[in-house]
SESEVO-293069 format. One record per residue (C-alpha): residue number from 1; x negated, y negated, z; residue in one letter. Coordinates in steps of 0.02 Angstrom, whole numbers. Example, Ala and Ser with C-alpha at 12.3 -4.5 7.8 and 13.67 -1.06 7.14 Angstrom:
residues 2
ATOM / 1 / -615 / 225 / 390 / a .
ATOM / 2 / -684 / 53 / 357 / s .
This chain:
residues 407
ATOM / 1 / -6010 / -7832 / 741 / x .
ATOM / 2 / -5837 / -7785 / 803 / x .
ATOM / 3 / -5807 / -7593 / 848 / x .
ATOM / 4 / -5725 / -7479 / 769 / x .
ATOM / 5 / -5606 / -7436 / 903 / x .
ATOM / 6 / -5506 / -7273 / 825 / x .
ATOM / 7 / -5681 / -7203 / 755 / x .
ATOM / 8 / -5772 / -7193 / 906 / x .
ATOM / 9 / -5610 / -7122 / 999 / x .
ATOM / 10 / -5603 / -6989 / 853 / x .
ATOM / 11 / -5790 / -6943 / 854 / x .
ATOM / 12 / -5759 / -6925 / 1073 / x .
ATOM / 13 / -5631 / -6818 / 1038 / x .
ATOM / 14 / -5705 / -6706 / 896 / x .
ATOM / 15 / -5850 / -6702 / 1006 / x .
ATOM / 16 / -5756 / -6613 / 1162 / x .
ATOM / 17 / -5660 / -6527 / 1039 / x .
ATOM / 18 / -5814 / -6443 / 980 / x .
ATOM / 19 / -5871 / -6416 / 1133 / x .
ATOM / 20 / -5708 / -6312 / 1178 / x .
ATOM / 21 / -5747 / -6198 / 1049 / x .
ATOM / 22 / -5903 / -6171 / 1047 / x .
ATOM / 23 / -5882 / -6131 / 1246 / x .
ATOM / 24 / -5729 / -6011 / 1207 / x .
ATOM / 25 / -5834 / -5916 / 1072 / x .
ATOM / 26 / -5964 / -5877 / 1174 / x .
ATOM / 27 / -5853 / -5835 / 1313 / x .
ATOM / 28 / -5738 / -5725 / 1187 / x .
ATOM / 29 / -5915 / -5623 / 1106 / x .
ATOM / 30 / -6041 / -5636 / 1275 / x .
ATOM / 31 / -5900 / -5613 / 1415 / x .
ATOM / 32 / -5945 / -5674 / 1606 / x .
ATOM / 33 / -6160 / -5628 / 1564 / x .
ATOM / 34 / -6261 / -5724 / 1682 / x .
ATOM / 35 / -6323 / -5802 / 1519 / x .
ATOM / 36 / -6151 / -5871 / 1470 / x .
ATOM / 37 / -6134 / -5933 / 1650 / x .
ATOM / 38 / -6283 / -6031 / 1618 / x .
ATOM / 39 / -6234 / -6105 / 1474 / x .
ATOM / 40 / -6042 / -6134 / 1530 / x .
ATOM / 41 / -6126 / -6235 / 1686 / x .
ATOM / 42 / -6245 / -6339 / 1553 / x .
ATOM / 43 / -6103 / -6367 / 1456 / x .
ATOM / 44 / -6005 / -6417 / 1590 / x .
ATOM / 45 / -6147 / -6542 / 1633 / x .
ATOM / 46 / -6141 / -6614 / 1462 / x .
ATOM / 47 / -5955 / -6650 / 1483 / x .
ATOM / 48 / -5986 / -6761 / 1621 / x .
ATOM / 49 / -6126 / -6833 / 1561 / x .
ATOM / 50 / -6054 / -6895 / 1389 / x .
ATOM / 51 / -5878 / -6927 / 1470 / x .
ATOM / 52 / -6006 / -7069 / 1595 / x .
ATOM / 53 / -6074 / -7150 / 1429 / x .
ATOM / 54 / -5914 / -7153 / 1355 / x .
ATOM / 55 / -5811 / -7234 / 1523 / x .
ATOM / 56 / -5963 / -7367 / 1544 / x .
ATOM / 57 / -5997 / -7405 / 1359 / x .
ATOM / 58 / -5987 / -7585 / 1386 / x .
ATOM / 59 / -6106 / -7579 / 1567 / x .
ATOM / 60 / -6238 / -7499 / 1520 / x .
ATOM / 61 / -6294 / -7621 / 1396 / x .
ATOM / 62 / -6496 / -7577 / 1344 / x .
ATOM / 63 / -6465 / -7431 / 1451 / x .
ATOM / 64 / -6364 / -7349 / 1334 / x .
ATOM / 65 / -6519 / -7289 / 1235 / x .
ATOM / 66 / -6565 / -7192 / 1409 / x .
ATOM / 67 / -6407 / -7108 / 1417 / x .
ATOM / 68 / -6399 / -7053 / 1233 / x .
ATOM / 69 / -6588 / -6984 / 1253 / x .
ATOM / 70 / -6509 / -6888 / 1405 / x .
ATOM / 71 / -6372 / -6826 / 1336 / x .
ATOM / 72 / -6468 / -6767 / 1176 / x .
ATOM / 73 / -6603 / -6685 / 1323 / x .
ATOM / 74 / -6447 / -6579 / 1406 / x .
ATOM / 75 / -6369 / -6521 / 1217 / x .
ATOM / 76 / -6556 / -6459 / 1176 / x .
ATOM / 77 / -6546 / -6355 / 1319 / x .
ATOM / 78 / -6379 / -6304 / 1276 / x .
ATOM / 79 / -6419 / -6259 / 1102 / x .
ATOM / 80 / -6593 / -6140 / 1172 / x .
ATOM / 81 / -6444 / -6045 / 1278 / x .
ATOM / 82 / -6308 / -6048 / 1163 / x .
ATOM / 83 / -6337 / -6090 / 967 / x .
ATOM / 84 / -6144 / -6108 / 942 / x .
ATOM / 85 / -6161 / -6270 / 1003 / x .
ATOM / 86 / -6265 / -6343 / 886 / x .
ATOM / 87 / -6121 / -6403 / 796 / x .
ATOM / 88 / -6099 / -6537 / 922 / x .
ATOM / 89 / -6230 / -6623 / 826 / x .
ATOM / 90 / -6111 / -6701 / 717 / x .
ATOM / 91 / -6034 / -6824 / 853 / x .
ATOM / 92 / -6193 / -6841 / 930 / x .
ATOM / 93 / -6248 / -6911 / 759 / x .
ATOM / 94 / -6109 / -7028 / 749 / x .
ATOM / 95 / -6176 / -7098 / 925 / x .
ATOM / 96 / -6353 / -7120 / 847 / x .
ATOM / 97 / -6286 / -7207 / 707 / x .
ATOM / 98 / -6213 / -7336 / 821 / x .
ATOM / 99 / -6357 / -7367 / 944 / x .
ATOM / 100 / -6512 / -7350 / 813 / x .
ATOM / 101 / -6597 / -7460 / 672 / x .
ATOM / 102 / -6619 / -7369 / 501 / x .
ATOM / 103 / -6787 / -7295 / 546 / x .
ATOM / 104 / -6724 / -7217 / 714 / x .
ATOM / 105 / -6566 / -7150 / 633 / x .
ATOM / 106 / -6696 / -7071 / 502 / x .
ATOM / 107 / -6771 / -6970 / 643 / x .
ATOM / 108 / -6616 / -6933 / 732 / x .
ATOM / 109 / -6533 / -6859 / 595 / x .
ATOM / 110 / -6687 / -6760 / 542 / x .
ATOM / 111 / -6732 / -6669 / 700 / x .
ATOM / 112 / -6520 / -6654 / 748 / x .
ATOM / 113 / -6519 / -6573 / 562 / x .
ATOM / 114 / -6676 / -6452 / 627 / x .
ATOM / 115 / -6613 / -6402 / 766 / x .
ATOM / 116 / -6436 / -6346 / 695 / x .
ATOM / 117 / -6519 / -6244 / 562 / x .
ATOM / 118 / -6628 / -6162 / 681 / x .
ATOM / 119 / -6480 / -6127 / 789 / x .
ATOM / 120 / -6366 / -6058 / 642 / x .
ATOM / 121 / -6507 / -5946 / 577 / x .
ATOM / 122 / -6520 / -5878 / 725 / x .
ATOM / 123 / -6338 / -5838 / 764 / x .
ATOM / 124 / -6333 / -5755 / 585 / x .
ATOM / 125 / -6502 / -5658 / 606 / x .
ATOM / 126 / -6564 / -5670 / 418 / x .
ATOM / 127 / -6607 / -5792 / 316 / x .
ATOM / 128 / -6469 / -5867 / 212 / x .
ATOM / 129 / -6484 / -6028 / 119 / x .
ATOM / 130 / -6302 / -6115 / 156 / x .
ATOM / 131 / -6360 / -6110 / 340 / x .
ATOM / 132 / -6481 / -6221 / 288 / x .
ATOM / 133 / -6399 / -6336 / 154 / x .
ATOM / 134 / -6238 / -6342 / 257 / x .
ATOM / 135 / -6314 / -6444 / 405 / x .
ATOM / 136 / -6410 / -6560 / 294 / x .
ATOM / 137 / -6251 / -6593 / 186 / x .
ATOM / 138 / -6127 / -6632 / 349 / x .
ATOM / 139 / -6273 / -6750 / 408 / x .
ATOM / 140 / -6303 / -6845 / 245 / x .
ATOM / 141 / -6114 / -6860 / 228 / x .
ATOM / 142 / -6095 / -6911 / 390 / x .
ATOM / 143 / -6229 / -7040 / 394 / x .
ATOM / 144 / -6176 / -7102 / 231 / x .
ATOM / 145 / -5976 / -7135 / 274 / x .
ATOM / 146 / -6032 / -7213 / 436 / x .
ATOM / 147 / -6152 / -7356 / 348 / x .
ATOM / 148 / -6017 / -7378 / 210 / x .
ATOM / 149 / -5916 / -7408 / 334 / x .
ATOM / 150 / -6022 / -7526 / 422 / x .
ATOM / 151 / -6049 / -7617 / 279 / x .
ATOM / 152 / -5872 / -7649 / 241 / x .
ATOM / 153 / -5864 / -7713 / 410 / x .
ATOM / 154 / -6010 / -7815 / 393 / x .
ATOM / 155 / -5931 / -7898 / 229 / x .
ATOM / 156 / -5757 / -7920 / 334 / x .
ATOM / 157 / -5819 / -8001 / 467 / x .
ATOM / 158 / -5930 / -8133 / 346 / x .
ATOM / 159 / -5770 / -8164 / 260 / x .
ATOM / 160 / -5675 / -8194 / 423 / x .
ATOM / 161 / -5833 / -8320 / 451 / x .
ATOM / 162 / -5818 / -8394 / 306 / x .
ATOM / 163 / -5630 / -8407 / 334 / x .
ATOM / 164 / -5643 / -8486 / 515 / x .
ATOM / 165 / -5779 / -8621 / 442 / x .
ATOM / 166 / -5662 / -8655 / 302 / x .
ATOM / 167 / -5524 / -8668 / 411 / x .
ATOM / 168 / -5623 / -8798 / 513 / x .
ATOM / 169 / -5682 / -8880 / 362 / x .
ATOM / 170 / -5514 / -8903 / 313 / x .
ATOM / 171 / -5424 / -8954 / 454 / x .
ATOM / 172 / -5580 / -9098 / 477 / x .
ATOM / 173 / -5554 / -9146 / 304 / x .
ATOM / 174 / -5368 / -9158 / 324 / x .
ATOM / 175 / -5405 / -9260 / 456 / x .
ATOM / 176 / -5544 / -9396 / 373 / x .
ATOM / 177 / -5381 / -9407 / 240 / x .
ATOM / 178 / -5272 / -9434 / 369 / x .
ATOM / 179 / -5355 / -9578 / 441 / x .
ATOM / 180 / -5399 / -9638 / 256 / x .
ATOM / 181 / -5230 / -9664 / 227 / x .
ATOM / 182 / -5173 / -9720 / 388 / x .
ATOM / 183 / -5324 / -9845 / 374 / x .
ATOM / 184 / -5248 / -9870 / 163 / x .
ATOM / 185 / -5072 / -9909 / 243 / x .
ATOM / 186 / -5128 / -10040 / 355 / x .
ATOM / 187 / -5240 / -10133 / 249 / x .
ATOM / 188 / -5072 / -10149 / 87 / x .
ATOM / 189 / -4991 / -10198 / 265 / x .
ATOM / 190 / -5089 / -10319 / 318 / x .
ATOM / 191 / -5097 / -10389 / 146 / x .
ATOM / 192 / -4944 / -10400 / 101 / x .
ATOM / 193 / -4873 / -10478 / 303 / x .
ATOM / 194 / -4982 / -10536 / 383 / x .
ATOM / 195 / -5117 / -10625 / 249 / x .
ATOM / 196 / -4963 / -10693 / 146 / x .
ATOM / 197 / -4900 / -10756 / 306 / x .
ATOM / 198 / -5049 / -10854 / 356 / x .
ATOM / 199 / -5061 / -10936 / 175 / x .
ATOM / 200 / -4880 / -10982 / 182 / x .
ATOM / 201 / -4928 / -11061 / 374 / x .
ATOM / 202 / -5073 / -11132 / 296 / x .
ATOM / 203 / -4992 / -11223 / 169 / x .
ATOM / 204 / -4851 / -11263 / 265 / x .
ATOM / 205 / -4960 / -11343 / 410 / x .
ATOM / 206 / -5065 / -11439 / 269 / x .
ATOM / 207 / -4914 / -11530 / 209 / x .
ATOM / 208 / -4845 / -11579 / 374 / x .
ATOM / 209 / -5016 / -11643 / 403 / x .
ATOM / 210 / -5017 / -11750 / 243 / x .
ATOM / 211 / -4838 / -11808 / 292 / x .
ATOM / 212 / -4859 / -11850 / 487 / x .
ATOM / 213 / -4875 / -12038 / 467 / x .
ATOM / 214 / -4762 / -12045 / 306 / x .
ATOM / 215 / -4612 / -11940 / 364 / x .
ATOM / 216 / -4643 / -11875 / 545 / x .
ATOM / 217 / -4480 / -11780 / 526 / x .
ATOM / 218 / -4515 / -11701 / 358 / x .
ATOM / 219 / -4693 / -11647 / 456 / x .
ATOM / 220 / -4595 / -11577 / 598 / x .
ATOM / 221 / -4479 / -11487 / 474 / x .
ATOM / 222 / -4632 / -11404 / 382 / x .
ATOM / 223 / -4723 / -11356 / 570 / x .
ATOM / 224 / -4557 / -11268 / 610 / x .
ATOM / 225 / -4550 / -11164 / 471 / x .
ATOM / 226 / -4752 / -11111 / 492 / x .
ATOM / 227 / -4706 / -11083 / 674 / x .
ATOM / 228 / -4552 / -10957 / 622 / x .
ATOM / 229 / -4664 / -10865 / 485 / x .
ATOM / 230 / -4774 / -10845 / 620 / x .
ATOM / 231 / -4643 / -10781 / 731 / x .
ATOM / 232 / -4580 / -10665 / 590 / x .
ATOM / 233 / -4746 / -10617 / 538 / x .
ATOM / 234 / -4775 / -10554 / 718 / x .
ATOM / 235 / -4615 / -10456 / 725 / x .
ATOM / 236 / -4675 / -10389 / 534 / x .
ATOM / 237 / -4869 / -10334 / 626 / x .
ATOM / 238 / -4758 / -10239 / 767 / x .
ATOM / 239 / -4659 / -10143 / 643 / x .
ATOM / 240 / -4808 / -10080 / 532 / x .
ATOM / 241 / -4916 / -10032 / 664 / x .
ATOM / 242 / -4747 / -9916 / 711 / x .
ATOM / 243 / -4708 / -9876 / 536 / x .
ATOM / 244 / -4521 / -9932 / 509 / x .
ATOM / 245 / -4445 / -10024 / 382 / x .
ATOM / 246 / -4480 / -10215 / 332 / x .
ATOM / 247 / -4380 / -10339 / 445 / x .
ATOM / 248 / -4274 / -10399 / 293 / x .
ATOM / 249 / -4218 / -10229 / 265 / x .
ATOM / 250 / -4148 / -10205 / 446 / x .
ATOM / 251 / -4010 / -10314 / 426 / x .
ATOM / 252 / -3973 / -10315 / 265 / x .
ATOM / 253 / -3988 / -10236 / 76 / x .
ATOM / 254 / -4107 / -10235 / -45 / x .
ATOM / 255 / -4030 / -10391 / -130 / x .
ATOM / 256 / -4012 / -10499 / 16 / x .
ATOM / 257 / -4171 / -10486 / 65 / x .
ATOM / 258 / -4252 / -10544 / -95 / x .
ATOM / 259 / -4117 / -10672 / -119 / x .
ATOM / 260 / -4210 / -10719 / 50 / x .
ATOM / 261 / -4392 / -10684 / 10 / x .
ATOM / 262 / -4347 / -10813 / -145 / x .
ATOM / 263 / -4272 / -10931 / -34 / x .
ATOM / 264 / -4424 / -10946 / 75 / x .
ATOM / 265 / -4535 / -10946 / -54 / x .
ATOM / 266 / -4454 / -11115 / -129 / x .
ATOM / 267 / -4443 / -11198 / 45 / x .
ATOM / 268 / -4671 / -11155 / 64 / x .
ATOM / 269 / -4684 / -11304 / -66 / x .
ATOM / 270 / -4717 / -11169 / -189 / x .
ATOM / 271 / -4621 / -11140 / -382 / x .
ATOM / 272 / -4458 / -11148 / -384 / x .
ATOM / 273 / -4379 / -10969 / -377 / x .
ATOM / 274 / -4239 / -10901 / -421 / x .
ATOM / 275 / -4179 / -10740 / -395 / x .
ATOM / 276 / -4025 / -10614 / -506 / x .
ATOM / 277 / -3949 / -10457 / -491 / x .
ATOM / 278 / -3895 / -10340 / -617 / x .
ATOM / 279 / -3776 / -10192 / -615 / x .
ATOM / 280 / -3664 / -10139 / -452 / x .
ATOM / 281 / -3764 / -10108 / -324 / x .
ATOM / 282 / -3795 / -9934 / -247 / x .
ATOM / 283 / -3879 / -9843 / -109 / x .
ATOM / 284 / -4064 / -9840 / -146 / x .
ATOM / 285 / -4195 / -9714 / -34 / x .
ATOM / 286 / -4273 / -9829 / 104 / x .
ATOM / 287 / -4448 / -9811 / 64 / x .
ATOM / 288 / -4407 / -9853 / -117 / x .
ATOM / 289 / -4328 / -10021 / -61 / x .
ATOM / 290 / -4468 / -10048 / 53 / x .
ATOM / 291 / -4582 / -10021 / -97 / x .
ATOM / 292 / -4490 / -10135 / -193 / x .
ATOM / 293 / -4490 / -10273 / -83 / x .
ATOM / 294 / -4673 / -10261 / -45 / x .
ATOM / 295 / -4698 / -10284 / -225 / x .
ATOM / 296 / -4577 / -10419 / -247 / x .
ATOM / 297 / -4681 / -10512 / -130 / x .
ATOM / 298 / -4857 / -10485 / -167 / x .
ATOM / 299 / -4806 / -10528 / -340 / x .
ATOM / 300 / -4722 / -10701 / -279 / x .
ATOM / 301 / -4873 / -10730 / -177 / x .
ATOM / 302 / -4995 / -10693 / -328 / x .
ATOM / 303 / -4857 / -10837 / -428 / x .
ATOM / 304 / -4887 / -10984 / -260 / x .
ATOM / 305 / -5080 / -10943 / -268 / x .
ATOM / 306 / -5146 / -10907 / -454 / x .
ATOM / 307 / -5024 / -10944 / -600 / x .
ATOM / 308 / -4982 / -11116 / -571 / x .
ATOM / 309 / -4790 / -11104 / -617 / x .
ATOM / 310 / -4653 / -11212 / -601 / x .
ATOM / 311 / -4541 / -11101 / -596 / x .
ATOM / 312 / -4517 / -10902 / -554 / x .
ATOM / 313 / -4372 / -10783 / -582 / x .
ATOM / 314 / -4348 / -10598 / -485 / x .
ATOM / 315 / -4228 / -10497 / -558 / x .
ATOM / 316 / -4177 / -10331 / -466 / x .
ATOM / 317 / -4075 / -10218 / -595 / x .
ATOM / 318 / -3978 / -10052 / -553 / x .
ATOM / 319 / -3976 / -9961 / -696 / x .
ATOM / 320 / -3918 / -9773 / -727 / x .
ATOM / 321 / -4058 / -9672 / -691 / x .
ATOM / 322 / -4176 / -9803 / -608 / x .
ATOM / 323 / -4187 / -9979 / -495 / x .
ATOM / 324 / -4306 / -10131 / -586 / x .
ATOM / 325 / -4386 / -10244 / -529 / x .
ATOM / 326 / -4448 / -10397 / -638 / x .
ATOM / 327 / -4535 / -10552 / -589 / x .
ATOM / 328 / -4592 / -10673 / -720 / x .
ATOM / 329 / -4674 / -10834 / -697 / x .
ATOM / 330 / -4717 / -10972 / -821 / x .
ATOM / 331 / -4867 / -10992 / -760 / x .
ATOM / 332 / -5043 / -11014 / -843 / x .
ATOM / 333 / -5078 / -10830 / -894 / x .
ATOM / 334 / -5227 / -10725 / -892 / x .
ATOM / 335 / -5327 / -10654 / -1044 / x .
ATOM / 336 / -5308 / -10480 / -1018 / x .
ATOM / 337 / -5120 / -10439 / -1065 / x .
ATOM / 338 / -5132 / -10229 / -941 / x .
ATOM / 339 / -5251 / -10282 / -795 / x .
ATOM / 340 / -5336 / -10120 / -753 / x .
ATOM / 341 / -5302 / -10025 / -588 / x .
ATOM / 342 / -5400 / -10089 / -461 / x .
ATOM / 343 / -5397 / -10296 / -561 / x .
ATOM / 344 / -5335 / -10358 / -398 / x .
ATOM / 345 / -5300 / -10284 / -214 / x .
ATOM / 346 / -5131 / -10336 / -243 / x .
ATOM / 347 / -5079 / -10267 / -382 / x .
ATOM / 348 / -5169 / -10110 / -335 / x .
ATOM / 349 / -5056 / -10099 / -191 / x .
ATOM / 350 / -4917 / -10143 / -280 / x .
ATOM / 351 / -4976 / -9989 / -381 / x .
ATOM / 352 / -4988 / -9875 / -234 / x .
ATOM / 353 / -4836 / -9900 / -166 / x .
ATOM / 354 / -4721 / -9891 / -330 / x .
ATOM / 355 / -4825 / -9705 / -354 / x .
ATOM / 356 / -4789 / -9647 / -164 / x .
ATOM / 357 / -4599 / -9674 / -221 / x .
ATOM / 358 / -4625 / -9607 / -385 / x .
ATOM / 359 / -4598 / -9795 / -484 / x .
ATOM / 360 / -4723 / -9848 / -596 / x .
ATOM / 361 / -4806 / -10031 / -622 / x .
ATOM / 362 / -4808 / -10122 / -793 / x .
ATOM / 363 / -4915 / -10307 / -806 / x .
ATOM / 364 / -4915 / -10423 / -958 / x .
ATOM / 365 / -4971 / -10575 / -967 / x .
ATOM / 366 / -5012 / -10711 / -1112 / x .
ATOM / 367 / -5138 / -10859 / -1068 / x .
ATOM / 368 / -5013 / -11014 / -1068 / x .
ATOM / 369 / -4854 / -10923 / -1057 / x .
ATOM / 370 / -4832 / -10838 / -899 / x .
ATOM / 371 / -4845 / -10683 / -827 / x .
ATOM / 372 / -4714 / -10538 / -816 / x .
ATOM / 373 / -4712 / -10373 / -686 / x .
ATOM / 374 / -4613 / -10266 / -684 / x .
ATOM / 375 / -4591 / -10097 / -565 / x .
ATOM / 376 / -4485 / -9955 / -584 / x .
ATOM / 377 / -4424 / -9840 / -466 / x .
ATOM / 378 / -4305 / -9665 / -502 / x .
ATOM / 379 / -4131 / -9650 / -410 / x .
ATOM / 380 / -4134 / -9468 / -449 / x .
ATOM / 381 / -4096 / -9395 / -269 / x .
ATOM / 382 / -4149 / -9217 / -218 / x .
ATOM / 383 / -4025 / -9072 / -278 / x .
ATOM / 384 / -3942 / -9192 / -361 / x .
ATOM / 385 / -3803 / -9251 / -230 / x .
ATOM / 386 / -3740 / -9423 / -251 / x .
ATOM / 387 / -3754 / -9501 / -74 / x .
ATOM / 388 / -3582 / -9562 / 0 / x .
ATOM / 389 / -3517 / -9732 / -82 / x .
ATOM / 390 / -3610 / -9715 / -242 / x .
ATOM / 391 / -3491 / -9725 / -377 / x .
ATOM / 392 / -3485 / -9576 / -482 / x .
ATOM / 393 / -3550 / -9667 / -664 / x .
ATOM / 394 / -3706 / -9693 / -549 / x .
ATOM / 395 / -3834 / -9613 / -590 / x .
ATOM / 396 / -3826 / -9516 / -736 / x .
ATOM / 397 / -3700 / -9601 / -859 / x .
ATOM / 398 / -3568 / -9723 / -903 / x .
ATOM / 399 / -3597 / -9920 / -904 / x .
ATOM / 400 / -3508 / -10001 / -776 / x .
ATOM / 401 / -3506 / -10209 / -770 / x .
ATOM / 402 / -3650 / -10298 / -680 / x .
ATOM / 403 / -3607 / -10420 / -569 / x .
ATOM / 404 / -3763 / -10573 / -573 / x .
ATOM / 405 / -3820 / -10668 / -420 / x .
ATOM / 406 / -3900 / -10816 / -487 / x .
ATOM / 407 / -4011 / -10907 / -344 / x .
């Protein structure tokens, strides 16, 4: 348990301050008697002997139960030649109370209580009874403040415990959730590069190998393009693993590079896609249009591998308050018109990204007639400062003329 630094200093001092007075009383009523010489030279002893416990507190250790015994030993004898200082008691107390269990504080304060009652009564020559309930009050009081205070510092210091291990607790939690989503990113990465890029190789490789005799150059066409998704695929892994923006957003906008994604799509032997833009364009938050295009593709990918479809449309609209995204596909459907969270890995990431943005994800589907997504994502920007080059209708009002890019 930590010290109380500015007690004990306080309880030294009241101690020597006591022991100035009682020396200058019995110097002032006794003058230079051989008896007060006695006593002055005990008392001087007792000085020195406190002042060494109190310089080598932290030395003595188990030893500090010797010196308190000796110190006690020297006041006793002090007391016997002068009662008027007896009331040094009350610091020597205080040192009990800091060296000795409950039981041994019990006995301390009991015979230090005796002793200044027999020393009073004697200075006052009769019997009076405050002598006697004086001395047992400033003990209880005393011995009562100290353990209050002891256990308030006892409670402190479990609650600083408690604080630390929470504080550890914490940080090693923060950390688990750290690596949880780090471990979260990667994996909608992965899916939504790297995986979609080996399917489009695979089925890109499969139909040069069912072409090779037929229309060798056809073949070689179809190898080229798996070995540049590979190549781009690559370059996608590199960025993820560092965190930056998709490759198709380097270079270009948001439109471009799903006019692109679409493009690519068509050329993997997959539906035909075709891709439109509504409203005037405008500066959209990067992760946003990452999130966006992430979704546009998992959803094409979902069209090429599941739904059977002919034919696919992505339509990217910038509306006043909000970007869209809708793909549709008339594909063959699925039962359940709101997939739950969670239906698909894909559309659980698609999920997870829109809500790390602050967009939301809407799925409906009819068996035989296609399926629709469509994501959401707010253009409100913090404060509410238009960034540079956005006209001023957008956001927030006025209906300005779409331009539509029809791929």
């Amino acid at each position: 348990m930590r010290e109380r630094t500015w007690l004990n200093r306080a309880m030294h001092a009241g101690f020597y301050l006591l022991l100035a007075a009682s020396a200058l009383r019995l110097v002032s009523r006794h003058g230079p008697a051989p008896r007060t010489v006695a006593a002055l030279a005990v008392c001087g002893a007792l000085a020195l002997a406190y002042a060494i416990g109190v310089v080598l507190w932290n030395r003595l250790g188990r030893g500090r139960l010797v010196w308190l015994a000796g110190v006690a030993a020297v006041w006793l004898v002090l007391v016997v030649l002068a009662p008027s200082f007896s009331w040094c008691a009350v610091p020597l107390l205080f040192v009990c109370l800091r060296l000795l269990n409950a039981r041994g504080v019990a006995v301390a304060a009991a015979a230090l209580t005796l002793v200044v009652i027999a020393a009073q009564l004697e200075i006052a020559q009769e019997l009076d009874v405050s002598l006697v309930l004086a001395p047992i009050g400033v003990a209880t009081m005393t011995a009562v403040i100290f353990w209050e205070l002891q256990r308030e510092s006892a409670a402190r210091q479990v609650l600083i415990d408690d604080l630390i291990r929470t504080r550890g607790t914490l940080a090693e939690s923060r950390h688990r959730t750290g690596v949880l989503e780090e471990r979260e990113r990667l994996a909608r990465e992965i899916h939504d590069t790297i995986a979609q890029g080996l399917t489009s190789m695979g089925i890109l490789l499969q139909a040069a190998d069912r072409m090779w005799a037929a229309d060798p150059e056809l073949a070689r066409s179809h190898v080229r393009r798996a070995a540049a998704a590979a190549a781009e695929n690559l370059d996608e892994a590199r960025r993820f693993v560092r965190d930056l923006q998709p490759a198709g957003l380097v270079d270009g906008s948001l439109p471009e590079a799903l006019a692109r994604l679409c493009d690519s799509a068509h050329e993997e032997a997959g539906p035909r896609v075709r891709f439109r833009q509504e409203g005037e364009q405008y500066p959209l938050e990067p992760g946003a249009q990452a999130a966006l295009l992430r979704v546009a593709q998992g959803a094409l990918a979902n069209v090429r591998d599941h739904a059977g479809a002919a034919t696919a449309t992505v339509t990217l609209s910038y509306l006043d308050d909000e970007v869209t995204l809708d793909v549709f596909d008339d594909g063959a459907g699925f039962a359940e018109p709101t997939p739950a969270t969670g239906r698909g890995y894909g559309l659980r990431t698609m999920r997870d990204r829109l809500a790390e943005v602050g967009g939301t994800l809407a799925v409906e589907s009819v068996p035989g007639e296609g399926t629709a997504i469509a994501a959401r994502v707010p253009t409100a920007w913090p404060g509410g400062d238009i960034p540079a080059g956005v006209p001023a209708a957008w956001p927030g009002g006025g209906d300005p003329a779409g331009e539509v890019d029809e791929r």
